[in-house]
N, C-alpha and C positions, 0 to 999 in steps of 0.2 A: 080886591077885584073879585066878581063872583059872575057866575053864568049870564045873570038878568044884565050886568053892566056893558058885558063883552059881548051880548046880543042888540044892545041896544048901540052899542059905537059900529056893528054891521051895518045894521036898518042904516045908520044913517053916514054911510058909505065910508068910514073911517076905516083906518088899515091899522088892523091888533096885531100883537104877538100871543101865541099861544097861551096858554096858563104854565105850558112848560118853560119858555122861553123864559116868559116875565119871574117865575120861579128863580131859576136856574142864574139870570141875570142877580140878582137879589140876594140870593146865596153867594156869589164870588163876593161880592161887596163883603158881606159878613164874616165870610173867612178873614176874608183880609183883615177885615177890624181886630178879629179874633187873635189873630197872631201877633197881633202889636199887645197886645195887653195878658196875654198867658204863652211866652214862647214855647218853643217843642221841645226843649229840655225839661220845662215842666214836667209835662203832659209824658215825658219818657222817665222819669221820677216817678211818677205817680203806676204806671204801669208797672214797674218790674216790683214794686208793695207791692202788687195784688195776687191772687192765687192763680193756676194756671187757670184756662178759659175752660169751656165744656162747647164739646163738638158740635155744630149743626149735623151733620151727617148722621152722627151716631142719634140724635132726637129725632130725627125723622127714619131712623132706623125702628127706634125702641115705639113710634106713633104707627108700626105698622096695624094693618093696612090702609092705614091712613092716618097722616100724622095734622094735628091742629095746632096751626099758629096761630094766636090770638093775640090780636092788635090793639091797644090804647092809643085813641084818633081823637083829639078833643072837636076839631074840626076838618073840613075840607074844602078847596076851592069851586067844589061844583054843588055841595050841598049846605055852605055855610057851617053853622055851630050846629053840631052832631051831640057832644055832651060835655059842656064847657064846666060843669060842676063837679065831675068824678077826679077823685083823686087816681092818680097812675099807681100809686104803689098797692091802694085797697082794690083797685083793677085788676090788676095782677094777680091778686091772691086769692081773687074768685076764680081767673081763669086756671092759676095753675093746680085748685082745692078741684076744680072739675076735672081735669086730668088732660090739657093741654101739653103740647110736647115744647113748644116756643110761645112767648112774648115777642110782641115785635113793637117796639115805640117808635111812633113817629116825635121825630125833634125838631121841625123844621118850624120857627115860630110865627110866621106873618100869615101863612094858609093856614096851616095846622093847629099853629096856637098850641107847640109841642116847645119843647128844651132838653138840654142835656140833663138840667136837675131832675125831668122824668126819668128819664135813661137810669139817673143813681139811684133813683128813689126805688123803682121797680128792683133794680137787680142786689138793693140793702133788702128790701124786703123779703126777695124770692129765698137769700141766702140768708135769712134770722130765723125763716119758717120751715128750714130746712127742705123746700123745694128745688133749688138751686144745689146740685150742677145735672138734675134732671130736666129741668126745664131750661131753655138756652132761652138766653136773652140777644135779640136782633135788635141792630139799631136803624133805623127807616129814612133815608133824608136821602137829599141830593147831591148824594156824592161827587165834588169835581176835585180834591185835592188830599194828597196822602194826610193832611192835618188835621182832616174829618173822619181817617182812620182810626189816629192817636187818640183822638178825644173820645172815641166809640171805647177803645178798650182802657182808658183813662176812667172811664165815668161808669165801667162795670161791665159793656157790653161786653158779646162772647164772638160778635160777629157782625157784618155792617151789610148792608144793600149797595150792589153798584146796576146805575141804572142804564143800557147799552146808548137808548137815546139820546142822552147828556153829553155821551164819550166819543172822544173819535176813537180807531179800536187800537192804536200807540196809545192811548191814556188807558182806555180797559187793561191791554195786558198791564201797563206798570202798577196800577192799582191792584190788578189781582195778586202782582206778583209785592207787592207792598203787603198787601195782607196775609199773605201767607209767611212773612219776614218777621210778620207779627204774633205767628201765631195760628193764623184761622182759614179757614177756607169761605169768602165772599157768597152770599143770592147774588147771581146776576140774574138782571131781570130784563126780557124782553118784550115784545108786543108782535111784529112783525118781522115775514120770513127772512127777510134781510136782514133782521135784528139778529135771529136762532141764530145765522150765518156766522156773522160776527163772533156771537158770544160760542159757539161750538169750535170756531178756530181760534180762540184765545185761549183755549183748553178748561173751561170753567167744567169745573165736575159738578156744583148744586146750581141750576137752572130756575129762575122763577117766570113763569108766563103769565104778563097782565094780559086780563081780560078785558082791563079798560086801556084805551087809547088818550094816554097823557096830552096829548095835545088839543082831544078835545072832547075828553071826560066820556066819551061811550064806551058802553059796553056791548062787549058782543062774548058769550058764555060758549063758543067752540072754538074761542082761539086756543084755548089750552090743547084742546084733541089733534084738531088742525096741525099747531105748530109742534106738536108730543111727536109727532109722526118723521118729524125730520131728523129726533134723537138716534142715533146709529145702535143698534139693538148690540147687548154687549159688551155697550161704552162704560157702564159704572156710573154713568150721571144720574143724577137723582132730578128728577124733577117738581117744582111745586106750581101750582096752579092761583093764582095772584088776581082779585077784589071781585066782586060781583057775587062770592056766594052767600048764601043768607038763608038757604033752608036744606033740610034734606037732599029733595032732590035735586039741587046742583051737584051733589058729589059723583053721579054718575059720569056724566060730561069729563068730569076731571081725570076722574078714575081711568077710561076710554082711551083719555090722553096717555095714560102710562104716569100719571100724578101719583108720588109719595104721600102727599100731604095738600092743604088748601089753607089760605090765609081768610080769614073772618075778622073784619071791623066794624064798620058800621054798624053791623046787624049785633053785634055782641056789646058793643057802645049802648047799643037803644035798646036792648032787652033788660026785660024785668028781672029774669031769670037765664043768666050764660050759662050756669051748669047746663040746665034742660037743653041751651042748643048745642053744647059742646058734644056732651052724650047721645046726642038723637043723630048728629052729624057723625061720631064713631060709631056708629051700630049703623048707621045705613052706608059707611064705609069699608063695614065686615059684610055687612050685605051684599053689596056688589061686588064686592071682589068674591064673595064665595058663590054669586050668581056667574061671574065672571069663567072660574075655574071649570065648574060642572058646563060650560057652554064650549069651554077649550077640551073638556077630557076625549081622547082618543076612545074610539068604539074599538072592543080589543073584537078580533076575529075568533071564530071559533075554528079552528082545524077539525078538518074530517080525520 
């Protein structure tokens, strides 16, 4: 299903479900399948091999003032195949040789045309090239059941996406509090002020703000500042500012918001050159924040 189809069943008076809906619907099925053929003892085998995880918080620490998460998207449901020929793992290790702080894979296969084997392949990679436990590896999908937890940190992830609009907010907290059982601390990700709402009373400390509207693929590039404004100053929450950026100067916007960090996909999918944009996006993220500071500094008085 893609934009042109879901436009065209409007025109001609039909009644759609979102792209989140149809998503969302699609993925329960799949779990389901999933669990009949890999139980969750597996998937808790295979976990306690693996080495401890490396922190989101601390990568978007060490990406100050502004930290880059850079995303492997083969595809998308509003802009079709993005770049169905790149391998995930040699993706990776352009973005993390540029000096990205996370990898974020999307796994989601029927929009995305993602998988968990991207997920291992990336976070085999990041740790042979000895990039890895610097760079954190995210795993991107549509979160609705702790089993898509297991398989994130099963297959290398360091840390998962929960998305508020999928969840009612009795599913967010257990999920959050699933992931922390596991290990990690969750992106939850919002869109709108009801969203922040939610995800700020479920106590989520790493916040991601879509700038696109999942249900129906706009972007609007001040919802990050917008919803930034609602974070309680103080709180510890770290915030990142989520799809639409793609040059320079969107990092201000984000920045504005009180953003740690920005997630870059597409645009680093279809570039010739991700180093050039990773680097030009940190230097115009030391820019603004040091434009940022000299605009905050206190004019000291002179006493008589």
């Amino acid at each position: 299903v893609n934009s042109r189809s879901m436009s065209m069943a409007v025109a001609h008076g039909e009644r759609t479900e979102s792209y989140l809906d149809q998503i969302v619907a699609r993925t329960r099925l799949d779990v389901a399948e999933r669990k009949t053929s890999v139980p969750e003892a597996e998937l808790r085998a295979l976990i306690a091999a693996r080495p401890p995880l490396s922190a989101l918080s601390e990568a978007l620490v060490r990406g100050a003032p502004l930290a880059v998460l850079a995303e492997f998207k083969k595809a998308s449901p509003s802009k079709g195949d993005i770049a169905p020929h790149l391998d995930a793992a040699q993706q990776a290790l352009r973005y993390a040789e540029a000096g990205c702080n996370v990898v974020s894979v999307l796994t989601e296969p029927h929009w995305f045309k993602g998988g968990l084997h991207d997920l291992a392949a990336v976070r085999e990679a990041l740790g042979n090239a000895g990039h890895w436990p610097r760079v954190v590896v995210l795993r991107k999908d549509f979160v609705i059941d702790e089993y898509q937890l297991l398989e994130a940190r099963a297959h290398g992830g360091d840390t998962a996406l929960l998305i508020v609009a999928v969840l009612s907010p009795s599913e967010l907290a257990g999920l959050i509090a699933a992931s922390r059982d596991l290990g990690f601390e969750p992106l939850v990700e919002v869109n709108t002020e009801g969203e922040m709402k939610v995800a700020l009373a479920s106590g989520a400390k790493v916040i991601g703000v879509n700038n696109r509207n999942l249900h129906t693929f706009s972007v609007d590039m001040g919802t990050t500042e917008r919803l930034g404004k609602m974070v309680p100053a103080g709180s510890g929450i770290q915030l990142v500012s989520l799809s639409g950026v793609s040059k320079p100067e969107d990092v201000a916007p984000a920045l504005a918001g009180g953003a740690a960090g920005v997630l870059v996909g597409e645009a680093l999918m279809r570039a010739e050159d991700p180093k050039l944009l990773i680097t030009s996006l940190k230097e115009q993220g030391a820019k603004a924040f040091s434009n940022t500071l000299s605009a905050q500094a206190p004019l000291v008085k002179v006493r008589d």
